[in-house]
C-alpha positions in Angstrom: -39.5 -60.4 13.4 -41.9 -60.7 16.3 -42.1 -58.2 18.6 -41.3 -60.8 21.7 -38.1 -62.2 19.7 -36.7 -58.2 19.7 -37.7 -57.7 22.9 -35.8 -61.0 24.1 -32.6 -59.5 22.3 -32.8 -56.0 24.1 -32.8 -58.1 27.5 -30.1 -59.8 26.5 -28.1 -57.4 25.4 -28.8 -54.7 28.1 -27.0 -57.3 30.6 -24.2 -58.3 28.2 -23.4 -54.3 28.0 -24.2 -53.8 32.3 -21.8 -56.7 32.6 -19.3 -55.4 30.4 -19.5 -51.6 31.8 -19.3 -53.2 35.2 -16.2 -55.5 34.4 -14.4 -52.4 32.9 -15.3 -49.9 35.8 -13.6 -52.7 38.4 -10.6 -52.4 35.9 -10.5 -48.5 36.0 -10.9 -48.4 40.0 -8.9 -49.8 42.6 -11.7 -51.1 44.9 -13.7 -54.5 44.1 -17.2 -52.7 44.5 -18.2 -53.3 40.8 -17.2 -56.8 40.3 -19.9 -57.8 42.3 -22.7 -56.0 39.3 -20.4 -57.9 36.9 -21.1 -61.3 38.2 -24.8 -60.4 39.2 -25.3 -59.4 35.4 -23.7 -62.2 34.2 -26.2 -64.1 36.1 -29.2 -62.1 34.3 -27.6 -62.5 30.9 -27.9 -66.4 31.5 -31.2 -66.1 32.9 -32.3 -64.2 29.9 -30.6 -66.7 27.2 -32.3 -69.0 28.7 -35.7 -67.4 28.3 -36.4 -66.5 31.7 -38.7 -63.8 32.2 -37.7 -60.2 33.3 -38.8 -60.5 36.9 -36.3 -63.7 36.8 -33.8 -62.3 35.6 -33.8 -59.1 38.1 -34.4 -61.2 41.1 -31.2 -63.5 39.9 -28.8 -60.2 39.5 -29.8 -58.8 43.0 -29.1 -62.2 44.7 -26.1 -62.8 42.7 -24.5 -59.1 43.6 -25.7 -60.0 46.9 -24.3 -63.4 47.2 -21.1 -62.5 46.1 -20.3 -59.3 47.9 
């Protein structure tokens, strides 16, 4: 396995497991501060499925959060 294939499965899942942590740190608290780093990851796990590159894929979670806040 190529060292750019592994590296491509450690970006996506670092923001599978951000998005997750997010999701169930919204569930444990009673504001809707964390939602908003759910969906923003979301958006960087999509970026990075779709092969975008790191940059992309930061830039895409800090608008997303952003956006939706």
């Amino acid at each position: 396995m190529s060292q750019e294939i592994r590296d491509v499965d450690l970006e996506i899942i670092f923001w599978a497991v951000l998005a997750a942590l997010a999701f169930v740190g919204e569930l444990l608290t009673v504001s809707f501060f964390l939602l908003f780093f759910s969906l923003g990851a979301l958006v960087g796990l999509v970026a990075a499925l779709l092969g975008a590159s790191v940059m992309v894929q930061a830039v895409g979670f800090v608008l997303a959060s952003a956006l939706s806040m």
